[in-house]
DSSP file (Angstrom, degrees, kcal/mol; ACC not computed):
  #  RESIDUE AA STRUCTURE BP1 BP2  ACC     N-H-->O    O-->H-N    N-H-->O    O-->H-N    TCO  KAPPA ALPHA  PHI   PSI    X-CA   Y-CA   Z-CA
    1    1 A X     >        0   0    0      0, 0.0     4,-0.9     0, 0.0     0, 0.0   0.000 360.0 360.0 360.0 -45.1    3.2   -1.4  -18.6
    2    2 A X  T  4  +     0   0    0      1,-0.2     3,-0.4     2,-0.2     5,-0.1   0.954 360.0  57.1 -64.6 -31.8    1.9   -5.0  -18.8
    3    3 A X  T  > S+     0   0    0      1,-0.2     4,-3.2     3,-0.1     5,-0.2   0.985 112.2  42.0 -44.4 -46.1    5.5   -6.4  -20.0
    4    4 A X  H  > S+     0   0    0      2,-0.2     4,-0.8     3,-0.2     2,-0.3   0.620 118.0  44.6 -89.6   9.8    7.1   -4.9  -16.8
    5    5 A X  H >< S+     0   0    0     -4,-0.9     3,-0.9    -3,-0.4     2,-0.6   0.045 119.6  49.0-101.2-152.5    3.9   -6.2  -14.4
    6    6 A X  H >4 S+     0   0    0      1,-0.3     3,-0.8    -2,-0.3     4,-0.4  -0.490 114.1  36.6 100.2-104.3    4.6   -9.3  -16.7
    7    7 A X  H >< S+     0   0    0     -4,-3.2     3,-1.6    -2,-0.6    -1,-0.3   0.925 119.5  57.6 -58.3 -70.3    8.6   -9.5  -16.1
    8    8 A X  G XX>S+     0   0    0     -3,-0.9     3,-2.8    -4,-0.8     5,-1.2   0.819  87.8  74.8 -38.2 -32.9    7.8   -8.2  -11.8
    9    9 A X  G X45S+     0   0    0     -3,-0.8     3,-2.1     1,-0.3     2,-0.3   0.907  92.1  50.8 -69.7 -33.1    5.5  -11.1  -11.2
   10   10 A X  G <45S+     0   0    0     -3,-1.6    -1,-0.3    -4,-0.4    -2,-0.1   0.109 104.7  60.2 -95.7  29.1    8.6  -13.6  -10.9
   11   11 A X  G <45S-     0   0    0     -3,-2.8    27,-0.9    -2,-0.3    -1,-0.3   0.407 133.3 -90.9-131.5   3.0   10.0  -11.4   -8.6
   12   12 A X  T <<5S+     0   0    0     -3,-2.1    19,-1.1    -4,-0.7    -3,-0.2   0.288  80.6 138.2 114.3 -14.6    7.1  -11.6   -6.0
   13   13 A X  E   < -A   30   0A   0     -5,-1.2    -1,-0.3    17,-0.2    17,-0.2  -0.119  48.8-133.1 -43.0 159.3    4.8   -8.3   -7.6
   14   14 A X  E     -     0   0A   0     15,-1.5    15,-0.2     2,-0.4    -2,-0.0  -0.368  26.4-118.2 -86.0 168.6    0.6   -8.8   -7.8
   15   15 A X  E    S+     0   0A   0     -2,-0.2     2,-0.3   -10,-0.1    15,-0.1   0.412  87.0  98.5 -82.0  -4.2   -0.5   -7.7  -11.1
   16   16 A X  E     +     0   0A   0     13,-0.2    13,-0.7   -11,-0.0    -2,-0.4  -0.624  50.5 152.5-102.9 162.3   -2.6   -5.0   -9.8
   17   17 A X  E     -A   28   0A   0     -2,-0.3     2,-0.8    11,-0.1    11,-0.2  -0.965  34.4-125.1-151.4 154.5   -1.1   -1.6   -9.9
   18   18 A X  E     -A   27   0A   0      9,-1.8     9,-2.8    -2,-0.3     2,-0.3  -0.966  15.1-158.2-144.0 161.7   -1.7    2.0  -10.0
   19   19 A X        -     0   0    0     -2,-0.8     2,-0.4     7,-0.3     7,-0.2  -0.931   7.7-169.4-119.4 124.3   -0.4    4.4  -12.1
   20   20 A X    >>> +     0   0    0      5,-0.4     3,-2.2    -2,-0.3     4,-2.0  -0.660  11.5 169.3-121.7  95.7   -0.2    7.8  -11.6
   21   21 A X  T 345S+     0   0    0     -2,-0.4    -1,-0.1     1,-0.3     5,-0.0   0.797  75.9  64.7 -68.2  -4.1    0.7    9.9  -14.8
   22   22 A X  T 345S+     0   0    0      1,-0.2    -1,-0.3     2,-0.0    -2,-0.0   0.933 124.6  22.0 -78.5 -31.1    0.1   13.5  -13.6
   23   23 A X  T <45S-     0   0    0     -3,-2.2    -1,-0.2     2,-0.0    -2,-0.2   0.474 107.2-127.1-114.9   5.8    3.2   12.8  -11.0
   24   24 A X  T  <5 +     0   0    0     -4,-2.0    -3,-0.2     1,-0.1    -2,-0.0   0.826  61.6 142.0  62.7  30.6    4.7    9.8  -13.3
   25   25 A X      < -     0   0    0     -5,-1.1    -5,-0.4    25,-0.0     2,-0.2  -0.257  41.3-156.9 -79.6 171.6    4.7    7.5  -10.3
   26   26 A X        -     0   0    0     -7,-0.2     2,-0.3     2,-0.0    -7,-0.3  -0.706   6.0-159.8-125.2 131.3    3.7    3.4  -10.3
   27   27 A X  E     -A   18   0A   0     -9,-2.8    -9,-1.8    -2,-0.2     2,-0.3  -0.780  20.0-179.5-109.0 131.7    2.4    1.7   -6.7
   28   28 A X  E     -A   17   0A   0     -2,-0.3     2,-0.4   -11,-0.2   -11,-0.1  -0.814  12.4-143.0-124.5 176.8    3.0   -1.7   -7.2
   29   29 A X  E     +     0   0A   0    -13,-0.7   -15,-1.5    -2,-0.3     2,-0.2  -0.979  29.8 123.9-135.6 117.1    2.2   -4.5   -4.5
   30   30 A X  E     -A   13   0A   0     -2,-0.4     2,-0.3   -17,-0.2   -17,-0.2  -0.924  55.7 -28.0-160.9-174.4    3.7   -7.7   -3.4
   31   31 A X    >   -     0   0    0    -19,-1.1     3,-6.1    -2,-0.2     4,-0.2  -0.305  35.6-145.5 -81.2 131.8    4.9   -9.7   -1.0
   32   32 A X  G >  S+     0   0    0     -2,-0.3     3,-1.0     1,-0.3    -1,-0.2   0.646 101.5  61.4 -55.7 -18.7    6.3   -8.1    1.7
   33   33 A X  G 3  S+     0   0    0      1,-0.3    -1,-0.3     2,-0.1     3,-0.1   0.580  99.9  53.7 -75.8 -17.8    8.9  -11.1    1.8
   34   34 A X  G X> S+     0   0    0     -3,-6.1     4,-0.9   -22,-0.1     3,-0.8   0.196  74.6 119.2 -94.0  29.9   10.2  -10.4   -1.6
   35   35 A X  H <> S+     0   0    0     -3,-1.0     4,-1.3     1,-0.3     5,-0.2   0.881  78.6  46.4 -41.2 -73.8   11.0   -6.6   -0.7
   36   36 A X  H 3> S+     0   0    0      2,-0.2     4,-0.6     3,-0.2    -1,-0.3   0.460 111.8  41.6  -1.6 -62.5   14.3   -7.2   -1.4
   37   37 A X  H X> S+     0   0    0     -3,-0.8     3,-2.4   -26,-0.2     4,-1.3   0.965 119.7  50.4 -71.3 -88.0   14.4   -9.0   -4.7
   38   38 A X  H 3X S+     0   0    0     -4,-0.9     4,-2.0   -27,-0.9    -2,-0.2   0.674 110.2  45.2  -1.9 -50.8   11.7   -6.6   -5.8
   39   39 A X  H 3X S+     0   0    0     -4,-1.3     4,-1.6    -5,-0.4    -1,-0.2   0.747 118.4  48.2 -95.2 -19.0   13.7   -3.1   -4.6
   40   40 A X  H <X S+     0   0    0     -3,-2.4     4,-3.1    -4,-0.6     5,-0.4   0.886 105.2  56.8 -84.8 -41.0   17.3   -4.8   -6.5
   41   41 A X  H  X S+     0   0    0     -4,-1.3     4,-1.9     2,-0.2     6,-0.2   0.974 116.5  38.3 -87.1 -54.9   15.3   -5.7   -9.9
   42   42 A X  H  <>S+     0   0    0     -4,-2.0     5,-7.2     2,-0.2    -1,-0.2   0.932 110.7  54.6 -32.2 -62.4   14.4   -1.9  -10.0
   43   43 A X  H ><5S+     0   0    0     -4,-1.6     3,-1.3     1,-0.2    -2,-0.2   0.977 116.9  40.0 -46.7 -57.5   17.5   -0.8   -8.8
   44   44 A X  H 3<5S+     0   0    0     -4,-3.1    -2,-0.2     1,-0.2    -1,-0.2   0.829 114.4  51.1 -67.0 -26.0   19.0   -2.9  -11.8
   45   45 A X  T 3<5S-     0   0    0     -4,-1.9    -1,-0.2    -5,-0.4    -2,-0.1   0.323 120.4-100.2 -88.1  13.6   16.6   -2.1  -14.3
   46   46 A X  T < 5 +     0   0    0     -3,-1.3     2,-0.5     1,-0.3    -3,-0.2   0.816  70.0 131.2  76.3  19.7   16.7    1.4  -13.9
   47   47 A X      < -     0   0    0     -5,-7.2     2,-0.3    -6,-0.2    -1,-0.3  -0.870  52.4-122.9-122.5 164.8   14.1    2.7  -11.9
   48   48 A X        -     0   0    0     -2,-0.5     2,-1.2     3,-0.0     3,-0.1  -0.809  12.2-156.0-109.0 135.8   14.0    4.9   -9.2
   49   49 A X        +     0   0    0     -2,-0.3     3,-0.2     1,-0.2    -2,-0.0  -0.796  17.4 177.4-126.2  92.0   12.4    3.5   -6.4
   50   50 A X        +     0   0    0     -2,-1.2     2,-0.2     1,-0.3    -1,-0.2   0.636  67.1   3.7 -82.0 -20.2   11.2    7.0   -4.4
   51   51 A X        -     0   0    0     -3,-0.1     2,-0.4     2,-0.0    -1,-0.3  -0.715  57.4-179.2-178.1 122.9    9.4    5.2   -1.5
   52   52 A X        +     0   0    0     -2,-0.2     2,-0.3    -3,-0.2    -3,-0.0  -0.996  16.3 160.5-141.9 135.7    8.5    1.5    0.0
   53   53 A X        -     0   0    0     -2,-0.4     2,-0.1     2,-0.0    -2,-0.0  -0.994  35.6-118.8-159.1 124.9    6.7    0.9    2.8
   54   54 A X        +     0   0    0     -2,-0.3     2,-0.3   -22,-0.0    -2,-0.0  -0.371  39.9 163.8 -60.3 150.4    4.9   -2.0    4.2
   55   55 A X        -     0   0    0      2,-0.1     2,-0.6    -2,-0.1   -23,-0.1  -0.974  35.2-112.7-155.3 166.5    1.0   -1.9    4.8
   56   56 A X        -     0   0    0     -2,-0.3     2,-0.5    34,-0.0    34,-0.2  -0.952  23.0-178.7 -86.5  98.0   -2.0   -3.7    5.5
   57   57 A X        -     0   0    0     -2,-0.6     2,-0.1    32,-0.1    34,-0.1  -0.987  29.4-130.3-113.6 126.1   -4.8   -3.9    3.0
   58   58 A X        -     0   0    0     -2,-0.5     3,-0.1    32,-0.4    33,-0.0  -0.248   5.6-140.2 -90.4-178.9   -7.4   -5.7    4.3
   59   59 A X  S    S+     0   0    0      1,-0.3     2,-0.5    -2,-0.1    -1,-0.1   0.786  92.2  40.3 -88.7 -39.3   -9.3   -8.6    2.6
   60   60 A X  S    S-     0   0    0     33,-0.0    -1,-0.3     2,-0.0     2,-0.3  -0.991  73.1-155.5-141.8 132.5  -12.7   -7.8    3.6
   61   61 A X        -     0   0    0     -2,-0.5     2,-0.5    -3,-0.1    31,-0.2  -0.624  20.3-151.5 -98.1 132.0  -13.9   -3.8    3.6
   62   62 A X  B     -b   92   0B   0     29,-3.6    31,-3.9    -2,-0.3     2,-0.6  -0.874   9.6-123.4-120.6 158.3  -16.8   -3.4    6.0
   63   63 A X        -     0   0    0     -2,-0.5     2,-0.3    29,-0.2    29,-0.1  -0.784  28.5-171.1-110.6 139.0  -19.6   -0.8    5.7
   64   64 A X        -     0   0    0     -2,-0.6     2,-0.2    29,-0.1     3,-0.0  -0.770  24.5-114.2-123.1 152.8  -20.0    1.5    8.7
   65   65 A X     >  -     0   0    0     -2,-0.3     4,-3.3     1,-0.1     5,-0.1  -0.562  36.3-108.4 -80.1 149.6  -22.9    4.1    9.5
   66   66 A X  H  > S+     0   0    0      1,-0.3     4,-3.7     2,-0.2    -1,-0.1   0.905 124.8  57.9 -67.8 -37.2  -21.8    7.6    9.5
   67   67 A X  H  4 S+     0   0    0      2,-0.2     4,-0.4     1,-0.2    -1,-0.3   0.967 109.7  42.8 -39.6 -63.9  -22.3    7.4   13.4
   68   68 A X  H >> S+     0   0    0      2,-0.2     3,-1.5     1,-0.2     4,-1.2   0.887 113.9  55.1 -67.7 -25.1  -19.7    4.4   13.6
   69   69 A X  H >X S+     0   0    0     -4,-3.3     4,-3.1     1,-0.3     3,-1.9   0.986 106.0  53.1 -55.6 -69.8  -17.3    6.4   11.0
   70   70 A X  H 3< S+     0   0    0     -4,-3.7    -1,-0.3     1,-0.3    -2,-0.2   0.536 115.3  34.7 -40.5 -30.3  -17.5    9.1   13.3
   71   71 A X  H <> S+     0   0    0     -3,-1.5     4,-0.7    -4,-0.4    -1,-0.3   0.446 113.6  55.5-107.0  -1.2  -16.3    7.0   16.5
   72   72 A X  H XX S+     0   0    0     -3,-1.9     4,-3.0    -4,-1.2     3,-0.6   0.872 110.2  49.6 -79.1 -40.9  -13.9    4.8   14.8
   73   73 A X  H 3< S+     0   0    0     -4,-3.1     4,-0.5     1,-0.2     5,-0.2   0.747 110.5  51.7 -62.2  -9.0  -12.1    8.3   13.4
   74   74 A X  H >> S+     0   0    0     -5,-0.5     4,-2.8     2,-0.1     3,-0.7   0.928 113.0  45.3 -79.8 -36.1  -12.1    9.5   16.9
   75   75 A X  H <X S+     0   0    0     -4,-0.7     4,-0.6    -3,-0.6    -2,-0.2   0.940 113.8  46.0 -63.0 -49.7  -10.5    6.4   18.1
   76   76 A X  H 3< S+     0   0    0     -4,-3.0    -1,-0.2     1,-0.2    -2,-0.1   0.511 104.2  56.1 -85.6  10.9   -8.1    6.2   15.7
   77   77 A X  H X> S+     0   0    0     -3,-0.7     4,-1.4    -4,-0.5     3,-1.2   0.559 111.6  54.8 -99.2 -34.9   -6.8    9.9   15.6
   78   78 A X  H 3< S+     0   0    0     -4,-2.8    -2,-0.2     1,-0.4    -3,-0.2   0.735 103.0  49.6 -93.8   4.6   -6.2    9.2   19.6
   79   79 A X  T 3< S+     0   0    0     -4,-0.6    -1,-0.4    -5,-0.2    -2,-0.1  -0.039 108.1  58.4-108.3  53.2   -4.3    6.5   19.1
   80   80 A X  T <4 S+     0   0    0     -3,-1.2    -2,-0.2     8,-0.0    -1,-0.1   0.249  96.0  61.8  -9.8 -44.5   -2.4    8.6   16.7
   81   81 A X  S  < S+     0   0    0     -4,-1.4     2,-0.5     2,-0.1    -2,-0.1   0.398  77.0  96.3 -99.4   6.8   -1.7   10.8   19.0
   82   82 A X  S >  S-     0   0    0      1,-0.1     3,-2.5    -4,-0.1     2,-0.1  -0.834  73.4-137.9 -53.6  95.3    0.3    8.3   21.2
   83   83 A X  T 3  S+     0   0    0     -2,-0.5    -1,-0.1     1,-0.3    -2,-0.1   0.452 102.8  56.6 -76.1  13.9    4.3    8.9   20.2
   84   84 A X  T 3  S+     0   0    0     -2,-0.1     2,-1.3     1,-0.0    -1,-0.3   0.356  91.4  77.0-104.3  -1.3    4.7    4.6   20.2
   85   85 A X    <   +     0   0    0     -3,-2.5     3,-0.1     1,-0.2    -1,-0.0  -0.701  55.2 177.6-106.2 130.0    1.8    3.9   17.5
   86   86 A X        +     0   0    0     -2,-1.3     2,-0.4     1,-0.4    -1,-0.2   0.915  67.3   8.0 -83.1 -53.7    3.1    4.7   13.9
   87   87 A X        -     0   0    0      2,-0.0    -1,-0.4     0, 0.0     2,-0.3  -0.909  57.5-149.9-153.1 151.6    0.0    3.7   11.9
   88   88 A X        -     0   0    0     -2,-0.4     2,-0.3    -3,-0.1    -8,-0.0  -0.997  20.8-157.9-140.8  97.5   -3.2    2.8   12.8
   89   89 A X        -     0   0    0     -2,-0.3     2,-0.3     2,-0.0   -32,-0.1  -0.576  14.4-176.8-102.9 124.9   -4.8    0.2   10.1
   90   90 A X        -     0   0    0     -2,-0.3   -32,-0.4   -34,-0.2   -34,-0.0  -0.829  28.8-134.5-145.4-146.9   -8.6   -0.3    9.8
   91   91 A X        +     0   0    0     -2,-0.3   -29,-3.6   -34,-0.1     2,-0.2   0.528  62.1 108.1-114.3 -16.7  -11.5   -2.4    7.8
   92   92 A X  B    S-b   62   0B   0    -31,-0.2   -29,-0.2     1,-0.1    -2,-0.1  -0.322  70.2-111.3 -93.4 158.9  -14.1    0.0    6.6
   93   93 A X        -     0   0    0    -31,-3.9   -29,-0.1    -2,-0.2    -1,-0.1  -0.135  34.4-109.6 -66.4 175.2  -14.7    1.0    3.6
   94   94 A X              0   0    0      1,-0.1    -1,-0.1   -31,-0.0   -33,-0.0  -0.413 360.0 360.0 -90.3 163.9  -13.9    4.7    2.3
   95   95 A X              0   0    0      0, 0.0    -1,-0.1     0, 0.0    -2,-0.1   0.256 360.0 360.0 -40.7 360.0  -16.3    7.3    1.5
């Protein structure tokens, strides 16, 4: 696994990754500007590349009171329910 995080990084990959062996998956992460390079070096190397999707992970995780959890999830399940917002990104940290 480290060879092919290794051999990815000169294609625009991070080194961090997760691995899921129960479904045989890998999430890898990079820059959304090597998508491209990235999704062809698979394609040529033989993997099968089941789903890619831009996202936002933010930089700094903030810690919320169960109170604010409670009104940011209201906020962001109604703008969910808008048909023009796809995804709805926010800062706090999980449970």
């Amino acid at each position: 696994m480290d060879e092919f995080i290794l051999d990815m990084i000169d294609f625009g990959v991070e080194e961090e990754f997760d691995e899921d062996e129960e479904e045989g998956t890998i999430t890898i992460y990079g820059d959304p500007k090597s998508f491209g390079a990235i999704q062809k070096k698979l394609e040529e190397d033989g993997y099968e590349d089941i789903g890619g999707e831009f996202t936002y992970i933010p930089n700094d995780l903030k810690d919320v009171t169960a109170e604010q959890r409670e009104t940011i999830d209201k906020m962001v399940e109604r703008l969910e329910e808008f048909d023009d917002v796809q995804t709805v990104y926010t800062n706090m940290k999980p449970e």
